[in-house]
C-alpha positions as CSV (number, residue, x, y, z in Angstrom):
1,X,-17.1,-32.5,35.2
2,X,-17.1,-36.0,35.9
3,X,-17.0,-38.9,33.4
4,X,-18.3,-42.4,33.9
5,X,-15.4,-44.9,33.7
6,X,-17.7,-48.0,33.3
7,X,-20.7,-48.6,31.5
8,X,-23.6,-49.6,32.9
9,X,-24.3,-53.2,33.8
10,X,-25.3,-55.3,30.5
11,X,-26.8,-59.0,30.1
12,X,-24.4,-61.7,29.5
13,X,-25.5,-62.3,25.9
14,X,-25.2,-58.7,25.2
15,X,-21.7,-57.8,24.3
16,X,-20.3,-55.4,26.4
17,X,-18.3,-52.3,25.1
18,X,-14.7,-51.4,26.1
19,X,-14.6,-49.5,29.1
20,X,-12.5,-46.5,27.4
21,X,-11.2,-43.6,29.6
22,X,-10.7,-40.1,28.0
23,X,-7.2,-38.9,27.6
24,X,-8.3,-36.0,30.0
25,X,-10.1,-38.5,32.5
26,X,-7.0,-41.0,32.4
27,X,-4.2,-37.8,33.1
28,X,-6.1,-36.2,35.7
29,X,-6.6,-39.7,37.7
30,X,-3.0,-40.7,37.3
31,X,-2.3,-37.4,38.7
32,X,-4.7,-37.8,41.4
33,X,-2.9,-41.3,42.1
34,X,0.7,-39.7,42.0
35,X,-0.5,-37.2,44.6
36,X,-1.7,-39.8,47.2
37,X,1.6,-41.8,46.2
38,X,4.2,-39.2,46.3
39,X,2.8,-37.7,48.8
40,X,2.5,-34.3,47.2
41,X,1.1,-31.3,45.2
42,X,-0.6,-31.6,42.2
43,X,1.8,-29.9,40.5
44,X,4.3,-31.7,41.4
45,X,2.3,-34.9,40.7
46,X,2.4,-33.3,37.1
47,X,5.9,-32.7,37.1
48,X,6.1,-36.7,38.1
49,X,4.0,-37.6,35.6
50,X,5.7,-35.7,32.6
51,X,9.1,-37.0,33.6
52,X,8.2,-40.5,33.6
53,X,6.2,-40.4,30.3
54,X,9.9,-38.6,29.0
55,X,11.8,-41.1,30.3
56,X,9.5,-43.5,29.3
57,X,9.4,-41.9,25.6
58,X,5.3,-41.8,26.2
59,X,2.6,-39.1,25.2
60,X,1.5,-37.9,29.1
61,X,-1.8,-39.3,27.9
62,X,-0.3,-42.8,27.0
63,X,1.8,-42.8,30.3
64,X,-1.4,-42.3,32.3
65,X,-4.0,-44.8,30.3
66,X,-1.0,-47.5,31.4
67,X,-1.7,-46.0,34.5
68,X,-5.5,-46.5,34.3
69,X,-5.0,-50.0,32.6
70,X,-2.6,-51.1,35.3
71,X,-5.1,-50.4,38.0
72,X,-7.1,-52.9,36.5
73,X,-5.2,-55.4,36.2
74,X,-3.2,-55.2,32.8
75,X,0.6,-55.7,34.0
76,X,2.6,-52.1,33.1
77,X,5.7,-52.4,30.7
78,X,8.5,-52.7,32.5
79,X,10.1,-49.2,31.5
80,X,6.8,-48.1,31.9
81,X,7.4,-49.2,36.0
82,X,10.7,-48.2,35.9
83,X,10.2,-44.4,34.8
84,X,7.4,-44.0,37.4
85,X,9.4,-45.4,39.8
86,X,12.6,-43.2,39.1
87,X,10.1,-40.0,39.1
88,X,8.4,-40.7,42.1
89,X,12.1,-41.5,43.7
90,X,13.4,-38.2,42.3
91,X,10.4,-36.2,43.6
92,X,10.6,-37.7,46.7
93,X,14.5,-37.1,47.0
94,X,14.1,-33.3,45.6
95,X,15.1,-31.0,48.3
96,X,14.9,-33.1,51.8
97,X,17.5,-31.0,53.4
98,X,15.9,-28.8,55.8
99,X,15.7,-24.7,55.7
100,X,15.8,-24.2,59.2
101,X,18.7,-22.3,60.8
102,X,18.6,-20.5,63.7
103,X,16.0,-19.9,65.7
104,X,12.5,-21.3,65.0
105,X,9.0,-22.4,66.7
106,X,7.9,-25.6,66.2
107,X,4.1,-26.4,66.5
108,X,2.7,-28.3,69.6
109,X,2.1,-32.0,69.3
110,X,-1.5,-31.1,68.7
111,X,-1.4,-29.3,66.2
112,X,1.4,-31.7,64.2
113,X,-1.3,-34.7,64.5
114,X,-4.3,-32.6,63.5
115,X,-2.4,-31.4,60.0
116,X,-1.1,-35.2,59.9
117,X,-5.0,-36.4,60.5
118,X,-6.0,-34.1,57.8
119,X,-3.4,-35.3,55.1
120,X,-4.1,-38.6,55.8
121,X,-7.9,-38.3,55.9
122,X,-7.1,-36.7,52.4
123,X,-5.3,-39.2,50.9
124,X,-7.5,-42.0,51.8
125,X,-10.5,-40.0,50.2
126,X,-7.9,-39.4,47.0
127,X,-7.0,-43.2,46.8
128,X,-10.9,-44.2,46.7
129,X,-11.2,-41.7,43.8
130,X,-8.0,-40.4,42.5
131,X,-10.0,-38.1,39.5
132,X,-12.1,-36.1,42.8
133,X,-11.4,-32.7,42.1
134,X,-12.2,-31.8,45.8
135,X,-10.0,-34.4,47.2
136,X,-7.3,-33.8,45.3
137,X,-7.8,-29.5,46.3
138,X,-8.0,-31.3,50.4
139,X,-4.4,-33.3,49.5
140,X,-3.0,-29.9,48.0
141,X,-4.3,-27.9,51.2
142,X,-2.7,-30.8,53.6
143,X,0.5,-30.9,52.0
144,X,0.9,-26.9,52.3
145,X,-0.3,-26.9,55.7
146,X,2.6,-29.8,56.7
147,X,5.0,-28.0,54.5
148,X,4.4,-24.3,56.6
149,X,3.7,-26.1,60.0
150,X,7.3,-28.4,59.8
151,X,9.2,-25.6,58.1
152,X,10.3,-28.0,55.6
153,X,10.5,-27.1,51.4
154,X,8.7,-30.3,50.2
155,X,5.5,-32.2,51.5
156,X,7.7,-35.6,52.0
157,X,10.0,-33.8,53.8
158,X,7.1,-32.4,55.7
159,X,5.1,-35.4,56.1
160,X,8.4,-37.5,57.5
161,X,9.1,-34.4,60.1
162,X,5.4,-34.4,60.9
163,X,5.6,-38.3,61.7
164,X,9.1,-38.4,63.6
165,X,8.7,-35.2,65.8
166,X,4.5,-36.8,66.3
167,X,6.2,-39.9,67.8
168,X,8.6,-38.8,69.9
């Protein structure tokens, strides 16, 4: 279900109400934006999310208005900044060693670029409209296909693998 973020176009002398974002609307775009930003899963855009809003001693829903508010131009708090930064750091950080030993196949060239092609055709749709439920399901499928394809346990990890072994 889709909600309109801004009201419709109004004359000048009439005033013009608050453009006001549901709490529901305003989470499930910040999520959306973490994905693309991360790069990852939704739930671990969720898992970003509710860390910084602890950190930041925030409601989720507060955390991800700021969020909302920000993207329009109203600077964020600085702890605000801060505990979004840390989260996205830490998720980003979470488990980049490698779980390859042994023995393994890696995928051709091709096939690297393609899933590459695919996550970033993804988050490009997810950045033009971070509250898509369909892009955010194409980020999701991207991230797991990197994640399988590279062998590696999160989609940075993946993603970075993807771009390094696609450039050599």
């Amino acid at each position: 279900m889709s909600v309109d973020v801004l009201p419709p176009a109004r004359s000048q002398q009439e005033p013009s109400p608050q453009a006001v974002m549901l709490p529901e609307s305003a989470t499930s775009w910040a999520v959306g934006t973490l994905m693309a930003t991360v790069p990852g899963s939704a739930h671990l855009a969720e898992q970003v999310l509710s860390a910084a809003a602890t950190q930041a001693c925030l409601p989720v829903t507060e955390l991800a208005k700021a969020m909302v508010a920000g993207s329009r131009g109203t600077p964020l708090p600085s702890d605000v900044l801060r505990a979004l930064d840390d989260s996205v750091q830490a998720a980003r950080r979470q488990n980049t060693e490698p779980r390859r030993s042994g023995t393994y196949l890696m995928p051709t060239r091709k096939d690297a670029e393609r899933a590459l092609a695919r996550f970033f055709d993804a988050r490009v749709r997810l950045c033009a409209a971070p509250d898509d439920q369909e892009a955010r399901r194409a980020v999701d499928d991207a991230v797991y296909t990197l994640c399988v394809l590279m062998g590696q346990p999160t989609p940075f990890a993946a993603v970075n693998e993807a771009l390094q072994y696609t450039s050599a």
